[in-house]
SEMI-727762 format. One line per 4 residues: number of its first residue (from 0); their letters; for each residue x, y, z of N, C-alpha, C, O. Coordinates in steps of 0.2 Angstrom, whole numbers. Layout:
<nodes>
NUM = a = X,Y,Z,X,Y,Z,X,Y,Z,X,Y,Z; ...
</nodes>
This chain:
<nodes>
0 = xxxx = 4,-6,0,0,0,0,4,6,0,10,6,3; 1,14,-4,6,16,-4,2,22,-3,-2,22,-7; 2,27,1,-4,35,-1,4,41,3,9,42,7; 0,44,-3,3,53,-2,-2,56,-1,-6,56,-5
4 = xxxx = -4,59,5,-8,63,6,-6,71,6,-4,74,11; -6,73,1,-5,83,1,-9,88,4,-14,90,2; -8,89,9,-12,96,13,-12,101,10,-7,105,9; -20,103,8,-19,110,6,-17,113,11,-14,111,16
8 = xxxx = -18,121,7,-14,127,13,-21,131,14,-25,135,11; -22,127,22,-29,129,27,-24,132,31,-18,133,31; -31,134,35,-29,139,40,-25,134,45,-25,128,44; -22,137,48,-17,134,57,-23,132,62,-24,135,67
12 = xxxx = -24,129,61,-29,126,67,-30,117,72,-33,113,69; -28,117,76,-30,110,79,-35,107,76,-34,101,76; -40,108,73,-46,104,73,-45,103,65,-48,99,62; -38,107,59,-37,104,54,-33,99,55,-33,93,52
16 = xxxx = -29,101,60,-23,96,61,-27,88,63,-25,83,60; -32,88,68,-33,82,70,-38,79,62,-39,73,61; -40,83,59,-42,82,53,-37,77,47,-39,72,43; -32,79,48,-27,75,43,-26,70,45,-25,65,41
20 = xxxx = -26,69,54,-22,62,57,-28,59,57,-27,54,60; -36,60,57,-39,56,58,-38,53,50,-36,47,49; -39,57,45,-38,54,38,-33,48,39,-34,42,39; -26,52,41,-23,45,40,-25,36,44,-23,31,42
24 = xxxx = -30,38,48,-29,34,54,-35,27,48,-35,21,47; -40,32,48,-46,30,42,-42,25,35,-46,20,32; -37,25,33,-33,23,26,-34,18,31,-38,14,32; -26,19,36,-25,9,41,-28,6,41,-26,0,41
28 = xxxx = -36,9,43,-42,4,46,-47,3,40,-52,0,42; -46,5,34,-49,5,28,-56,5,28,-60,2,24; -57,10,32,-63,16,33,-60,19,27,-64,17,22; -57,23,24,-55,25,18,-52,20,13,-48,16,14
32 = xxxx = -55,21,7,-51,17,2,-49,21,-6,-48,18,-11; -49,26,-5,-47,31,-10,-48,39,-9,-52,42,-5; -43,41,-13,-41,50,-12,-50,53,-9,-51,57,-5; -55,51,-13,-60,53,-15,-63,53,-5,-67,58,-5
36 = xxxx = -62,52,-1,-61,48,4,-60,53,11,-63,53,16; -54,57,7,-50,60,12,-53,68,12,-57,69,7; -52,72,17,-56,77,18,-56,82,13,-50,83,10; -62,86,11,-62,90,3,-59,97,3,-57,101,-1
40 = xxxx = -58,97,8,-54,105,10,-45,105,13,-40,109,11; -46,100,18,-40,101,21,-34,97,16,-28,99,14; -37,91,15,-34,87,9,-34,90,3,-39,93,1; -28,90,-1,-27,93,-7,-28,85,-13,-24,82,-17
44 = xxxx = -35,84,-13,-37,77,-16,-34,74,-23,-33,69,-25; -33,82,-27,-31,80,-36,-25,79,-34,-22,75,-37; -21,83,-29,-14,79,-33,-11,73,-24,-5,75,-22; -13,70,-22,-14,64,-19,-13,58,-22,-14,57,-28
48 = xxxx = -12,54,-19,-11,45,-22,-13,42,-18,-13,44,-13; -17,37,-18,-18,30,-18,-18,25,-18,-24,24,-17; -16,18,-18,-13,13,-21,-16,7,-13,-16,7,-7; -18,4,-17,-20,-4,-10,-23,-2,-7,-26,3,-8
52 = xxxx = -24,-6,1,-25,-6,6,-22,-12,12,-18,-16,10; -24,-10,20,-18,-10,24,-22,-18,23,-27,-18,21; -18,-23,25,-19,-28,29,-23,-29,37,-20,-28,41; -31,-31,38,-32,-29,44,-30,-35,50,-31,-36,56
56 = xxxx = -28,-38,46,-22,-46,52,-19,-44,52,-19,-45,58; -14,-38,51,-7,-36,53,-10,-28,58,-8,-27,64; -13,-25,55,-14,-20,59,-21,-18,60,-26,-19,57; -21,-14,67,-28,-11,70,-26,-4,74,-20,-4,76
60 = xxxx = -30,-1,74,-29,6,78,-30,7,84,-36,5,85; -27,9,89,-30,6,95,-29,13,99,-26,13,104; -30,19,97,-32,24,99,-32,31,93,-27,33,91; -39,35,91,-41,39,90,-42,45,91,-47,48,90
64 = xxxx = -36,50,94,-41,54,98,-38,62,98,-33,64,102; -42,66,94,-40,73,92,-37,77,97,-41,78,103; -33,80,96,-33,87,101,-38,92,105,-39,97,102; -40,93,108,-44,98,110,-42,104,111,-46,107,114
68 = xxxx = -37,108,110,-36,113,108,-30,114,106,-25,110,107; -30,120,102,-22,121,99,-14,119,103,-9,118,100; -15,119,110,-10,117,114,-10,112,118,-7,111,123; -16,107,115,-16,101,119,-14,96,113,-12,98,107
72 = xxxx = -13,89,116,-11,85,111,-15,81,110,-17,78,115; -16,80,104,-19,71,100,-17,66,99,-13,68,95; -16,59,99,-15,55,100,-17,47,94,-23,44,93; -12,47,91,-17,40,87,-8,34,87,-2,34,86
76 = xxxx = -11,30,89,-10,23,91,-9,17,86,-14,14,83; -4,14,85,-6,11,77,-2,2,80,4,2,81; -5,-2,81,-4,-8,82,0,-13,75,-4,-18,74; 4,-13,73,8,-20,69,9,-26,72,13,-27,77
80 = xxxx = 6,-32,69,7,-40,69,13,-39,65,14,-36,60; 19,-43,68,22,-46,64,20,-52,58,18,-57,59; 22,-50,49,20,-54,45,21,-62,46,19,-67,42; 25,-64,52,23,-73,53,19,-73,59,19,-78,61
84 = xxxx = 16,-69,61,13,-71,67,7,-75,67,4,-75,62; 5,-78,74,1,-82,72,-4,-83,81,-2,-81,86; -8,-87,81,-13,-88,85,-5,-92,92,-5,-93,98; -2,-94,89,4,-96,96,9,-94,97,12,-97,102
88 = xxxx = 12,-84,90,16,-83,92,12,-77,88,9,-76,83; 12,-72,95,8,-66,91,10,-61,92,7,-56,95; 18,-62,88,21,-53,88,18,-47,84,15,-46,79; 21,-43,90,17,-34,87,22,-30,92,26,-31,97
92 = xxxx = 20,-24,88,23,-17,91,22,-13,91,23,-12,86; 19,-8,93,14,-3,95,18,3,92,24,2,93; 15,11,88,20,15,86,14,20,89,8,20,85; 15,23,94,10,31,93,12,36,94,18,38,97
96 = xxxx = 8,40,91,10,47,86,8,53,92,2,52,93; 10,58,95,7,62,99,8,68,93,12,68,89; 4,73,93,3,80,88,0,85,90,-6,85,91; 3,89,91,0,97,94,2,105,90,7,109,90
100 = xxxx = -5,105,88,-1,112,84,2,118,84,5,121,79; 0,120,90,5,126,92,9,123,99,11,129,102; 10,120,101,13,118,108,20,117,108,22,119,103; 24,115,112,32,115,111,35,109,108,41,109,106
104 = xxxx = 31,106,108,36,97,104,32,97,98,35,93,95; 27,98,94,25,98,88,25,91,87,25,87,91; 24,89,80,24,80,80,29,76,82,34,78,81; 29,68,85,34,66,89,30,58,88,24,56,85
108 = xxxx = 35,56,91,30,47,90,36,42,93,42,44,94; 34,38,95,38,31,101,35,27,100,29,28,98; 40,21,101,36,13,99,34,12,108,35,16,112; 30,6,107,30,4,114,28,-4,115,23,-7,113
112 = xxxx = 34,-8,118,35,-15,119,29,-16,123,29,-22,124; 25,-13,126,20,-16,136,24,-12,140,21,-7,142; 30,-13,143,30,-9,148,39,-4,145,42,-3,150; 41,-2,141,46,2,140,43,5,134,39,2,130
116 = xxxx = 47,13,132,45,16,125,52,19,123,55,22,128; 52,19,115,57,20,112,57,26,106,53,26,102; 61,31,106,68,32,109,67,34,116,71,31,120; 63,38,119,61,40,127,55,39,128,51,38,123
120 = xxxx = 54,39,137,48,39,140,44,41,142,39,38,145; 47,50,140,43,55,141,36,56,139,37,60,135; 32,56,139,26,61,132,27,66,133,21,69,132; 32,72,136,32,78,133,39,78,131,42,82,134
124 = xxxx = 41,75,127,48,77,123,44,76,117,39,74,116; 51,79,112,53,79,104,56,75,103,62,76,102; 51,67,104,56,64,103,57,59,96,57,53,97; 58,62,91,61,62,85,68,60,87,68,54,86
128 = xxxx = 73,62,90,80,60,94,82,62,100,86,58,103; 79,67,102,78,70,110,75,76,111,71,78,108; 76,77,116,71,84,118,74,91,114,71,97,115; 80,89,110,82,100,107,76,101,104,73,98,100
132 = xxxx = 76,106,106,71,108,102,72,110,92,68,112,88; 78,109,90,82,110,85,79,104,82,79,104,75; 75,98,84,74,92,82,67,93,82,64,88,80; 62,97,84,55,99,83,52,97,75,55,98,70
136 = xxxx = 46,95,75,47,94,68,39,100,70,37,101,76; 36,104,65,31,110,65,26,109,60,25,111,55; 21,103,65,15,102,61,12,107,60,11,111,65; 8,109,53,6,117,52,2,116,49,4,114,43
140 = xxxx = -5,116,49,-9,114,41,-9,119,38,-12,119,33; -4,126,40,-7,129,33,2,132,30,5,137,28; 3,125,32,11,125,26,8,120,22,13,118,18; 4,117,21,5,113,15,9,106,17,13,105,12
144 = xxxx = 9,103,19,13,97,21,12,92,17,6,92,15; 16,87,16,14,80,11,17,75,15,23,76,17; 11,68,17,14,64,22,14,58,15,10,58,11; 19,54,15,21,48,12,18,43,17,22,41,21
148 = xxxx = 12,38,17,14,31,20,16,25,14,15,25,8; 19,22,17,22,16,13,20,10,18,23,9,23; 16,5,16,12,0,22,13,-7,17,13,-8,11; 14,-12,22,11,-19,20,13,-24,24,19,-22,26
152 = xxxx = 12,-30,26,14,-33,31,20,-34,32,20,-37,38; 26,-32,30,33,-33,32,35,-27,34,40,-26,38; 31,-22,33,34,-14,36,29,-9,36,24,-9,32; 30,-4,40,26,1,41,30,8,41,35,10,45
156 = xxxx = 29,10,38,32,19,37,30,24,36,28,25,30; 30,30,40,25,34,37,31,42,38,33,43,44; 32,46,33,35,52,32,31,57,32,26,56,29; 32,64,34,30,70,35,35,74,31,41,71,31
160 = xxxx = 35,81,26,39,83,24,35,89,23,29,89,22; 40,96,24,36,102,20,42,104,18,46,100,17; 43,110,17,51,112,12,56,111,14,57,106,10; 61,111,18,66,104,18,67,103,23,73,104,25
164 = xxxx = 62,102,27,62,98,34,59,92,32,54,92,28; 60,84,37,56,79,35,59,75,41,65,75,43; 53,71,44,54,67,49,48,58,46,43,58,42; 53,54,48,50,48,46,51,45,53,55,47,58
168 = xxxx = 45,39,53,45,34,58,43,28,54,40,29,48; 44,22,59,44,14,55,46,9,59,51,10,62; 42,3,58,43,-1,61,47,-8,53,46,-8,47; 50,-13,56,54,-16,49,54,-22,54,57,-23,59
172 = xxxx = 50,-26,50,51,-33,51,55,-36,48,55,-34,42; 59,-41,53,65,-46,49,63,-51,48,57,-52,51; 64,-56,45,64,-63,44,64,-66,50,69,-66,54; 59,-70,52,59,-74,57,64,-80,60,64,-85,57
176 = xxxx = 67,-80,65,72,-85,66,69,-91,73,64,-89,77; 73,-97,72,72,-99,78,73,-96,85,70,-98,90; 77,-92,86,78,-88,92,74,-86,93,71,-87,99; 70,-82,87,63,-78,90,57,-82,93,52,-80,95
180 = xxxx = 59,-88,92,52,-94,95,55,-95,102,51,-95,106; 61,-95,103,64,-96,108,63,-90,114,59,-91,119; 65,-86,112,63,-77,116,57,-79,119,57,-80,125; 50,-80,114,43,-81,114,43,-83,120,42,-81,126
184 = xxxx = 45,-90,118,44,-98,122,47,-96,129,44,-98,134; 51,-92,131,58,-97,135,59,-90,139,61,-91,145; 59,-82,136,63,-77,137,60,-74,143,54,-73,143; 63,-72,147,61,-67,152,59,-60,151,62,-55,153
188 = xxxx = 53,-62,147,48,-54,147,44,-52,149,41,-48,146; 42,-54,155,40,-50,158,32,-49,155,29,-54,153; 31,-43,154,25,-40,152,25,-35,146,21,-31,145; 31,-38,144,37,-35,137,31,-38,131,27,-42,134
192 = xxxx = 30,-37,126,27,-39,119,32,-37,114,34,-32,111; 34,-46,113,38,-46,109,40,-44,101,36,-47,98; 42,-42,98,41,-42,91,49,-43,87,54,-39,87; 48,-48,84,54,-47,78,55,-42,74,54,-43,68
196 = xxxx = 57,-36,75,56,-31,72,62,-23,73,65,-22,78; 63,-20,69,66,-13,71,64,-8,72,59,-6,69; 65,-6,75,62,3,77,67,6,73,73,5,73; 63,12,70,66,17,64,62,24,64,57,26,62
200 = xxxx = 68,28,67,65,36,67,72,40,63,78,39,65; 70,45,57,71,49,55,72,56,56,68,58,59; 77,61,53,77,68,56,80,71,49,84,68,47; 78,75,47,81,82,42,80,87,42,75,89,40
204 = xxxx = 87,91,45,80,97,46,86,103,41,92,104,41; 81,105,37,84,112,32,90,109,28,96,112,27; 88,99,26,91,99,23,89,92,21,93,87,22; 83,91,17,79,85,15,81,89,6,81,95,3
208 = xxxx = 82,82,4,82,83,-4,85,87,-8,83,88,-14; 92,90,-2,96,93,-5,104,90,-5,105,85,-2; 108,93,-9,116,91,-8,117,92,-3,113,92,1; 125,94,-2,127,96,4,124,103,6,122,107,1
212 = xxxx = 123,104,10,121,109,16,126,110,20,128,106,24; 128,118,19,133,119,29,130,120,33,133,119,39; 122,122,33,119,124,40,115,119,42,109,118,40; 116,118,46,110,113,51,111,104,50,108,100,53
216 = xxxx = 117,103,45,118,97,45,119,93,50,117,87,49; 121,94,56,121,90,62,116,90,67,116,87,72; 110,94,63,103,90,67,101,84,64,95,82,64; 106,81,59,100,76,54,102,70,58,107,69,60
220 = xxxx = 97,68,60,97,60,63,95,54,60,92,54,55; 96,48,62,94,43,61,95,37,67,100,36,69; 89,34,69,88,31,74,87,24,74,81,22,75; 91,19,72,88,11,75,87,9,83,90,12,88
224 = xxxx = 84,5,83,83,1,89,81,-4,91,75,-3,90; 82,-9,94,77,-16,94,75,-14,103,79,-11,106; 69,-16,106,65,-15,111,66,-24,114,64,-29,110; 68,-26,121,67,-33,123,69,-39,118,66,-44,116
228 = xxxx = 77,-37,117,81,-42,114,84,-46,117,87,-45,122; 85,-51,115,91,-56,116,99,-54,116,102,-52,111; 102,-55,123,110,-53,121,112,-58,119,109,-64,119; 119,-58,119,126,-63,116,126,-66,125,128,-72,126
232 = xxxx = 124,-62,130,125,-67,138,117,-69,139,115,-70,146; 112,-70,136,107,-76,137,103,-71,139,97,-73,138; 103,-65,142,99,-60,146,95,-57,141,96,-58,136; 89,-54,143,84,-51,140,86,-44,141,84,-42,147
236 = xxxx = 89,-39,137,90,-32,135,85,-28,134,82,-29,129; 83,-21,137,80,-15,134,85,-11,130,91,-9,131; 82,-10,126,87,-2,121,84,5,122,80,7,118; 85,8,127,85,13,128,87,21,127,92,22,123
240 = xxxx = 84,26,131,87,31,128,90,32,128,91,37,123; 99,30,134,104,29,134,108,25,128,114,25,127; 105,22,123,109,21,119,107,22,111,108,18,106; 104,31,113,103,31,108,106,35,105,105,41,105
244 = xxxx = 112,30,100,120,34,98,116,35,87,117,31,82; 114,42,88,112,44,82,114,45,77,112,46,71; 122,47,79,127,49,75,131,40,72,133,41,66; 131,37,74,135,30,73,132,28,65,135,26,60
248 = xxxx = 124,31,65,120,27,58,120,31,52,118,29,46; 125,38,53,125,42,49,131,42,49,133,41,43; 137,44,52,141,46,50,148,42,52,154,44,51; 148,36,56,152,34,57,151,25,59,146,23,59
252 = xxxx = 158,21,60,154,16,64,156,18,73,159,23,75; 154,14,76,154,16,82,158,19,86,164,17,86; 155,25,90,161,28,91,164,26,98,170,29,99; 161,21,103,164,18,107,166,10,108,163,6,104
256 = xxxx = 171,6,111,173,1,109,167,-5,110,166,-10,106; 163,-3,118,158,-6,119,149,-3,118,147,3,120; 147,-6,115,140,-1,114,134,-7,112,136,-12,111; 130,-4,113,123,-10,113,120,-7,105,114,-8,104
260 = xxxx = 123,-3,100,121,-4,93,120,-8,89,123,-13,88; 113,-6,85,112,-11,78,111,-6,73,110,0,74; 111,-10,66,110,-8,61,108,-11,56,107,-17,57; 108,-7,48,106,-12,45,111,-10,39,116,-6,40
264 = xxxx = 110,-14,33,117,-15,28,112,-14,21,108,-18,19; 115,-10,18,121,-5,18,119,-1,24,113,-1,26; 126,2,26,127,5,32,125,10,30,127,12,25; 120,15,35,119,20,34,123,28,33,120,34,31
268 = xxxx = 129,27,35,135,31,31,137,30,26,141,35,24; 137,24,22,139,21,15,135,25,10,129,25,10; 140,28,4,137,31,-1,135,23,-5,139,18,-3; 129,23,-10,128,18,-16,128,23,-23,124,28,-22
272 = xxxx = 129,23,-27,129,25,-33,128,20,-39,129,14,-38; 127,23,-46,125,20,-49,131,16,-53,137,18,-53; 130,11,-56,133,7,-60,134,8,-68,129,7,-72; 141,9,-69,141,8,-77,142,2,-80,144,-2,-75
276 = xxxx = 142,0,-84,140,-2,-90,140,-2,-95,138,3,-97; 142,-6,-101,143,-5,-107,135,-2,-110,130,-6,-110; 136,5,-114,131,8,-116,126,10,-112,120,11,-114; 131,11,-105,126,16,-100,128,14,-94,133,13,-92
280 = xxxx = 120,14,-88,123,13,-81,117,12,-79,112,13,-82; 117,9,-73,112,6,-72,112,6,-63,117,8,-60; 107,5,-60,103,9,-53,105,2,-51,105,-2,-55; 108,0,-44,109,-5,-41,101,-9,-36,98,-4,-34
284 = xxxx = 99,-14,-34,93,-15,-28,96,-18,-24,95,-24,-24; 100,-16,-19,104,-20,-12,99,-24,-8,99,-20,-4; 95,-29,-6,93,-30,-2,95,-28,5,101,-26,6; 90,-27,10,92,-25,15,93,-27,21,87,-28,22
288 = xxxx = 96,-29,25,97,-33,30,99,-31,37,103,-27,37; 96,-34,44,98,-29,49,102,-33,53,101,-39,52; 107,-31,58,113,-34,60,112,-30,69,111,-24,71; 114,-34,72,118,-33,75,124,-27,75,127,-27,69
292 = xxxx = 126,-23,80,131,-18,76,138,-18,81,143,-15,80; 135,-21,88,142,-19,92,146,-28,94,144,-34,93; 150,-25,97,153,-30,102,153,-28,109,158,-28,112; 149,-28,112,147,-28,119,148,-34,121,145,-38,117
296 = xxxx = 152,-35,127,153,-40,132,147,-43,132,147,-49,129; 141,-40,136,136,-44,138,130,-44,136,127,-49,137; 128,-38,132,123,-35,129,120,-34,124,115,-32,122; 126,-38,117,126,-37,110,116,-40,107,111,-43,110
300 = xxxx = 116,-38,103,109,-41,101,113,-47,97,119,-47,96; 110,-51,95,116,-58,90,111,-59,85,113,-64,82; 105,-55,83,101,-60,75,104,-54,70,106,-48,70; 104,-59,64,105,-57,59,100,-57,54,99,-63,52
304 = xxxx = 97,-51,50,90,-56,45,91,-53,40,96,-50,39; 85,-53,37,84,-49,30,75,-44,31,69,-47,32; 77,-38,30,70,-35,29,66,-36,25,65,-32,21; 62,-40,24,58,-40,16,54,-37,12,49,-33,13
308 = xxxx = 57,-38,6,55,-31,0,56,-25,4,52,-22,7; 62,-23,5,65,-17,5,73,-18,3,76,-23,4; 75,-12,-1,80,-12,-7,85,-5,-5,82,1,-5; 87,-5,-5,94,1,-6,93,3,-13,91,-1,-17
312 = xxxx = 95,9,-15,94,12,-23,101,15,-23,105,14,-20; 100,20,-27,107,25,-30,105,29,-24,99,28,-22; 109,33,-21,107,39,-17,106,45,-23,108,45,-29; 100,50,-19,99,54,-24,95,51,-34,96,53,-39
316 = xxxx = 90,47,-32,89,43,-39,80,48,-40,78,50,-45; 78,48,-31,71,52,-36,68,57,-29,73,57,-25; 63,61,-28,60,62,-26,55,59,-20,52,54,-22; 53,60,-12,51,55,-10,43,52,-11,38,56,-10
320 = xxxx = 42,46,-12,37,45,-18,36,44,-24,31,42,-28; 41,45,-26,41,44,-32,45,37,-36,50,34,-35; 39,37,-42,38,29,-43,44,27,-47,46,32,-50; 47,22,-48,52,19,-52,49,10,-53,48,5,-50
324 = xxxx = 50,11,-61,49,4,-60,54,-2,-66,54,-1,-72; 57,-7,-61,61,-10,-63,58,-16,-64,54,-19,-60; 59,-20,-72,58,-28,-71,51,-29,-72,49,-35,-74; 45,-24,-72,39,-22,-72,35,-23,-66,29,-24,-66
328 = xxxx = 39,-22,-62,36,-21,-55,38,-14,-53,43,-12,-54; 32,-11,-51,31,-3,-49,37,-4,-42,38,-9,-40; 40,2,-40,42,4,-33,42,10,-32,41,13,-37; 42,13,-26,41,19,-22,46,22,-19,47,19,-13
332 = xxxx = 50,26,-21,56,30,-19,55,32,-12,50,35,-10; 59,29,-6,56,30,0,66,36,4,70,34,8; 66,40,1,72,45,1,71,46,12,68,48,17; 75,44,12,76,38,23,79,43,24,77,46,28
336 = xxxx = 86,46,22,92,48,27,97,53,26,98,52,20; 101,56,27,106,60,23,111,53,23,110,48,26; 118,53,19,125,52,20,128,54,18,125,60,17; 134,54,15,140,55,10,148,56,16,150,51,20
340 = xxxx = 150,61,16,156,61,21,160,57,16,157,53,13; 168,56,16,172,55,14,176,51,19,182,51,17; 175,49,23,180,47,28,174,43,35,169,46,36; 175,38,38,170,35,43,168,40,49,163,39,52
344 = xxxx = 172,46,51,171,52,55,170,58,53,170,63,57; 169,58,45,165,63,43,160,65,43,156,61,39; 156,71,46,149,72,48,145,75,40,140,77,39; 149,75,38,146,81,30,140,75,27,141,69,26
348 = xxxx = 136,78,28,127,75,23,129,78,18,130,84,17; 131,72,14,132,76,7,125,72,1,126,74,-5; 122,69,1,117,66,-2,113,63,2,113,63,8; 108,60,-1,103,57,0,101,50,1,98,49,-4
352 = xxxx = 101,45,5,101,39,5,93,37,4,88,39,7; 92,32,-5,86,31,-4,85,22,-5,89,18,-6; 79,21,-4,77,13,-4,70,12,-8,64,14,-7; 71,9,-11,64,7,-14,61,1,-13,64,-4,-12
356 = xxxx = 52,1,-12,49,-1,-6,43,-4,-13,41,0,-18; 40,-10,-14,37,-12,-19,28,-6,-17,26,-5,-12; 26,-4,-23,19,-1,-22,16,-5,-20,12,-2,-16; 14,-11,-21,10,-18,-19,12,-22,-20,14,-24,-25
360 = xxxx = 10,-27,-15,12,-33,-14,6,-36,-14,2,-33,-11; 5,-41,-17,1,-45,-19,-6,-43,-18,-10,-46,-15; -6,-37,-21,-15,-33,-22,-15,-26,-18,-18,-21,-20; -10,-27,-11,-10,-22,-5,-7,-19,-5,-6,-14,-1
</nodes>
């Protein structure tokens, strides 16, 4: 499934804003099923997309609930099954979205395992990466914003963008292993809900869909995290706010000898470019895979997998959403992250890390 929803340019008001996220909440729960669908005013309908719909085995909404006023906050709740789950092993991860239109944290979102949330525990931080306010993202209905969802059972993502600021969140399931039956069966979780999956938050700020930038380059983040994992010493680990090393996914590998990092491959400070060829050059589709990232004594996470139908592309290849299509399967330009830098401790975003994500999978 794949929707662009375009906001017209309405007035600044909470009751537009909660207007946008109920639209969005309506697409998941397929109460909506085309542009036609979404609000006639606030939504900017003719130039919108639509493609599929969510799977409602994998997902349900499990809170609705608008603002009541411009500096209160509203709340929507989005539940993912993992795609092997099943009546004896029933992973999920919860992602909710808090949004307030004039108030000090603006849009924000944290996963939630049952009793820990990710990256912080707050609900009143920015927690896009932390509480600066330099990482604020400024939900505005009368900027005009365009949100990207990209949906289907192996993954959930949803992008926010207005002129070159952009915050993404997402959940990525991996390929399931015997471990993860193991964890289920066997692991000491508490009151934890497990999920085989990664947590993934995004940041760009005064610097989405551009080249290099000198100004504001070092608020761009990028966030993995797995929530109630398994270490390399048999124990059941949280990944915390404490390890969350933002800079490691963009611009270097780890900057300490011991760290409780993962990631995924290509490394998120890896340039990919395109390939020549005789009588031209051609776009590369990396499969994507998430790892493990440190060597910690006791803490390391140890699975290895593969994300499904998600692909690394050229950096810089399109626009985000926009469609490309290889082999005659459609995909959807999902532009994730800054990178470039020249050296593993270079902080220079000098391009655009993008991934392509299929428009539908088998109908959805």
């Amino acid at each position: 499934m794949y929707i662009k929803y375009q906001m017209a340019d309405v007035a600044d008001t909470y009751g537009n804003m909660n207007i946008v996220m109920s639209d969005i909440s309506d697409a998941i729960s397929n109460t909506h099923t085309s542009t036609t669908d979404f609000h006639q005013t606030v939504c900017d309908r003719t130039n919108s997309l639509y493609y599929g719909y969510a799977n409602s085995d994998i997902y349900s909404i499990q809170t609705d609930t608008g603002a009541s006023s411009d500096t209160g906050d509203g709340t929507l709740k989005i539940r993912k099954k993992h795609h092997a789950a099943n009546t004896t092993y029933d992973y999920f991860r919860e992602i909710e979205f808090k949004f307030t239109n004039q108030g000090t944290y603006g849009l924000r979102a944290r996963m939630i395992d049952g009793d820990t949330y990710f990256p912080v525990s707050s609900g009143q931080s920015s927690y896009t990466v932390s509480t600066d306010s330099n990482y604020l993202y400024d939900f505005d209905a009368s900027k005009g914003h365009e949100i990207n969802m990209y949906l289907s059972d192996y993954w959930f993502i949803i992008q926010f963008h207005w002129g070159s600021q952009q915050v993404t969140y997402g959940l990525l399931d991996y390929e399931i292993t015997p471990m993860d039956e193991y964890v289920h069966d066997y692991g000491s979780l508490g009151s934890k809900d497990y999920y085989p999956g990664v947590n993934l938050i995004s940041y760009q700020k005064d610097s989405f869909n551009e080249d290099f930038v000198t100004s504001n380059q070092s608020y761009c983040g990028w966030n993995l995290g797995l929530q109630g994992y398994l270490t390399n010493s048999g124990a059941i680990f949280d990944y915390t706010q404490s390890q969350n090393r933002i800079v490691d996914q963009l611009f270097a590998n780890s900057q300490s000898d011991e760290t409780t990092d993962v990631t995924i491959y290509p490394n998120g400070w890896r340039n990919v470019y395109e390939m020549q060829i005789l009588g031209g050059s051609v776009h590369p589709m990396i499969p994507v895979s998430f790892h493990a990232h440190s060597n910690h004594s006791t803490n390391s996470a140890v699975i290895s997998s593969k994300i499904p139908h998600f692909y690394r592309t050229t950096d810089n290849i399109g626009y985000p959403g926009q469609q490309i299509t290889y082999n005659g399967v459609d995909y959807m330009n999902l532009m994730l992250h800054k990178c470039g830098g020249i050296t593993l401790t270079d902080s220079d975003t000098t391009r655009n890390a993008c991934y392509l994500l299929p428009k539908l999978i088998g109908g959805r």
